[in-house]
N, C-alpha and C positions, 0 to 999 in steps of 0.2 A: 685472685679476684679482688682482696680487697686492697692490694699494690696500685691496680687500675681503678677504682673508685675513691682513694683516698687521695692520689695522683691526677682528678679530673680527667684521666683519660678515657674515661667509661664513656663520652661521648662518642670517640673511634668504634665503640665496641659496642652498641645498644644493645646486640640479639644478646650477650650476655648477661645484660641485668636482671637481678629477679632469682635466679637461678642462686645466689650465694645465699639466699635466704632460708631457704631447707638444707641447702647443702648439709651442715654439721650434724643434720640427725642421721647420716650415715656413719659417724665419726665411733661413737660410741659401741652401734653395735658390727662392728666392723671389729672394735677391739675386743669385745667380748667375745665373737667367733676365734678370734685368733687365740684368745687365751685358754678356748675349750678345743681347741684342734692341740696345740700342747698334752691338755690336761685330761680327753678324756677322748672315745672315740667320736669322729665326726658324726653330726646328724644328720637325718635326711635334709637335702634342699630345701623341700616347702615346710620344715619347722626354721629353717633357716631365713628363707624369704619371710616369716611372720614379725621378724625383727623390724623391717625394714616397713613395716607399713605407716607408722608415725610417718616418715619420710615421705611415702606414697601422697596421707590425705593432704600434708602441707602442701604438696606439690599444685594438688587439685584446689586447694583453697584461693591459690595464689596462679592458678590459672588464667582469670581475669585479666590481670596483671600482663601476664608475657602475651595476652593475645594483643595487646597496646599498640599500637606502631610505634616504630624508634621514636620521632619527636616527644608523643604521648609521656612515652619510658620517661626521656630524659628531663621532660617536665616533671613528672613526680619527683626524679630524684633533687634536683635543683630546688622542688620545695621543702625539702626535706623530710619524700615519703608524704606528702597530703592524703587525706583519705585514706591510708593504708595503715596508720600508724596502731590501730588496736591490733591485727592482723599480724605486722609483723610484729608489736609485742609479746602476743601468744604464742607463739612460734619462738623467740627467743626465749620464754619461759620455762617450754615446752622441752626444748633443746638443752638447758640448761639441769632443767629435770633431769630427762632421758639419761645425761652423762653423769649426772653423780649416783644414779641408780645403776646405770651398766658398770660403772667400777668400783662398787662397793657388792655385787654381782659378780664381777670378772675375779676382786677378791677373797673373794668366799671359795670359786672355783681354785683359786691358789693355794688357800687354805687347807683343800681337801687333799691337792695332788702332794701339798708336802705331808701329812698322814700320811695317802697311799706309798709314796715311795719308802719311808722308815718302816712299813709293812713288808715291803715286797725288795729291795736292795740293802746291800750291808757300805751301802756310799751314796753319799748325798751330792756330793762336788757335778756340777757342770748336768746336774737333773734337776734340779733344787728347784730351778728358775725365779732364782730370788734378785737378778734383773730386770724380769718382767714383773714380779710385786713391786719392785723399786718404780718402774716406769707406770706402774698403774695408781702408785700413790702420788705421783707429780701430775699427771694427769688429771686424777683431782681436786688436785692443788689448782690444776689452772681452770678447771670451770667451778669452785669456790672462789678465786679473785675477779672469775669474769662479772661474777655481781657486782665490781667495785672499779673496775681495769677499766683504761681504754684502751679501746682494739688494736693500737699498732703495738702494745708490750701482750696484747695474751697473743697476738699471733706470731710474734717474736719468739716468746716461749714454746707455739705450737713445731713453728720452723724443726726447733731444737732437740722437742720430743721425735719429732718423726725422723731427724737422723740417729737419735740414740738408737731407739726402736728399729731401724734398719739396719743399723749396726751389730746389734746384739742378737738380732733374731737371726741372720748370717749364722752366725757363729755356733747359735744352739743345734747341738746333735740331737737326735732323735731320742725318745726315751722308749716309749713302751712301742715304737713301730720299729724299732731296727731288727733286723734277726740277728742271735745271738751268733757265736761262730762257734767251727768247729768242735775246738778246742781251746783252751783256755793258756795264756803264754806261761803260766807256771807248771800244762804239760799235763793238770786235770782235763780226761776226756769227756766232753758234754755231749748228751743226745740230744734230738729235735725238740726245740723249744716248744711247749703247748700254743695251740692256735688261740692269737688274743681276743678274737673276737668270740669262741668259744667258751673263753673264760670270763667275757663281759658281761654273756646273754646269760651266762649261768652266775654271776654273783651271788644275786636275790638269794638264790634257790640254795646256796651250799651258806651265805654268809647266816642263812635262817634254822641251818640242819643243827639239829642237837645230836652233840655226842657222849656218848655212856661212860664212863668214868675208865672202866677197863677199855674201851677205846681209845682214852686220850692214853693211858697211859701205855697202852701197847703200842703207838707210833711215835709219843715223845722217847722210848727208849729203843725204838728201830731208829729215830733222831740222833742220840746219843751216841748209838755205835756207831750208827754212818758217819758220824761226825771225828768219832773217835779213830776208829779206822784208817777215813781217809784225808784227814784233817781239811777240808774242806773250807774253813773260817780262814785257813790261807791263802783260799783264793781270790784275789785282788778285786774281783769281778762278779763274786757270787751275785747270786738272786736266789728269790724264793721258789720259782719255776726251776731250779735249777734243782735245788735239794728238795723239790718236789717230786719230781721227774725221778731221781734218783732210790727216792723211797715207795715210788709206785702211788702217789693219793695226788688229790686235787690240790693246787696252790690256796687255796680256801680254806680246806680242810688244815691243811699244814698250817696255815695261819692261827685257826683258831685255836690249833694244841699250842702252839707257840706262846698266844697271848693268855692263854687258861691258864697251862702249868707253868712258865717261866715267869708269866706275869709282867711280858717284858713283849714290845712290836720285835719284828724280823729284824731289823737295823742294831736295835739294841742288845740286842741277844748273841748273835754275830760280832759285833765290836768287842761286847763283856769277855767273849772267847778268847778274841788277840790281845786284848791287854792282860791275860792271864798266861796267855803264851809268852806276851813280853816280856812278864814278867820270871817266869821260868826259864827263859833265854838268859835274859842279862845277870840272874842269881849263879850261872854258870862260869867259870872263871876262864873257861878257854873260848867262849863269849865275847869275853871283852877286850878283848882286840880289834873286836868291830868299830865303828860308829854308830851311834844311838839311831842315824836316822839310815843304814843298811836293815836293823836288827829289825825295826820296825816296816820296813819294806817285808822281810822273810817273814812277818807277821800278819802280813795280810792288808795292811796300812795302803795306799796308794797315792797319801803326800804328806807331807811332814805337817802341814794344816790340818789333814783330817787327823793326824795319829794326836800333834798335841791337846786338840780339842775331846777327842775321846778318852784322851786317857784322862785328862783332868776331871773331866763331870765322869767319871765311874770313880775314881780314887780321890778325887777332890785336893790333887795337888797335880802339879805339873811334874812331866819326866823327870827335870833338872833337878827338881826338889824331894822327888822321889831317891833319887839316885844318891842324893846330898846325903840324905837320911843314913841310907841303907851305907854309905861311905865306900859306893860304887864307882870305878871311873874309868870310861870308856875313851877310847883314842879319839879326839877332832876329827 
């Protein structure tokens, strides 16, 4: 639309004028659903259509307007918007609001989902959705310069978001809606994942339960063996539903002994494991024949990015420098 009105060709096109005016307050919350369909489970429709109503009264505001006849139309715009100009200022004000409020909102939802996943998975890679915070913070990049911009560079820029953003969103797998499989390709047997919608409507309720000290500590050491046992922290793919499930209690429950006695989210806890395994690997002399980045696959690692970055923030040096140390050396 604004190709055609910046182009004088809006004259071909009259029934369309008027219409780009509201348009952009669907913009915002458009991406705010999208980034709580990610991050959390979907909402009913009619909390969902209550986004939309800014958009609605503009529409009705600006009714007058489209009931015009073409010439009428294309007299306004040729004056440049006469008589309308408070109207659609408030509306671009309006609009302008709306989007650095829905993405400093869509942010916060981002915020949370990266908490929840260090709670609830021992891998962050390709869940994280730290292209869509990327893309939420350019976003608001561009309705802060639209105070300043003229229209043919922020719609340049908008062009540009929306094929990132269809790009990127392609590509994201599913996080907390895919069903888990089977079994796991290192040959751990998994049973049926809890139903996640059972475990949403129950949060509140289990995130609020207190537990009695000989409770935490009678399932932090049913943790332990299970862990111990069936070395589990190897598994490339664990979750907390999974060594939940395992132990017989709620992924809530398991959370909060998690974070009480280890003092430590589910991600971190889990990580601390394999670098302690990795370590105990590589202090092995028939070990090192390996490569550093096999030894940390059999560690539970699932890319040589996750393994370097966790080993460093728990040991506060990187492998290379670790191994330097220890005057370990494993084969290229």
């Amino acid at each position: 639309m604004f190709g055609i009105i910046s182009s004088q060709e809006y004259i071909q096109f009259p029934y369309f004028l008027g219409l780009e005016i509201p348009m952009p307050l669907v913009h915002s919350p458009f991406l705010y659903l999208y980034v709580t369909a990610f991050t959390t489970h979907p909402a009913r429709i009619t909390h969902k259509l209550l986004h939309f109503i800014p958009f609605a009264l503009a529409l009705l505001s600006i009714l007058p307007f489209l009931l015009l006849s073409f010439d009428d139309k294309i007299l306004v715009y040729r004056n440049g918007g006469e008589s309308y100009q408070i109207l659609t200022f408030t509306i671009f004000t309006v609009t302008l609001l709306s989007g650095v409020v829905y993405c400093f909102l869509s942010l916060r939802f981002l915020y949370m989902h990266k908490k929840s996943i260090r709670d609830n998975f021992s891998y962050t890679e390709k869940i994280n959705l730290q292209w869509l915070f990327n893309l939420v913070i350019g976003l608001l990049c561009i309705w802060v310069i639209a105070f300043f911009t003229p229209d043919k560079y922020i719609f340049s820029f908008v062009v540009l978001y929306v094929l990132f953003i269809g790009y990127f969103g392609i590509k994201q797998v599913g996080i907390f809606t895919n069903p888990l499989p089977a079994t796991d390709p290192s040959g751990f047997e998994l049973e049926e994942p809890f139903d996640e919608i059972e475990v949403s409507a129950e949060n509140s309720k289990y995130e609020k339960s207190f537990l009695t000290d000989d409770q935490l500590e009678s399932i932090h050491s049913k943790l332990e063996q299970l862990i111990s046992q069936e070395k589990l922290h190897l598994v490339p793919g664990l979750n907390l539903s999974m060594v939940a499930k395992q132990l017989n209690v709620h992924p809530n429950i398991l959370s909060q002994v998690i974070n009480r006695v280890e003092q430590k989210n589910f991600f971190d806890y889990i990580n601390n494991l394999r670098v302690k395994e990795f370590k105990e690997k590589v202090a092995k002399a028939e070990n090192q024949k390996y490569t550093l980045l096999s030894l940390a696959y059999e560690c539970g690692f699932n890319s040589k990015t996750s393994f370097n970055r966790n080993f460093k923030n728990i040991t506060g040096q990187s492998p290379s420098e670790y191994l330097k140390n220890l005057q370990i050396k494993l084969i290229e």
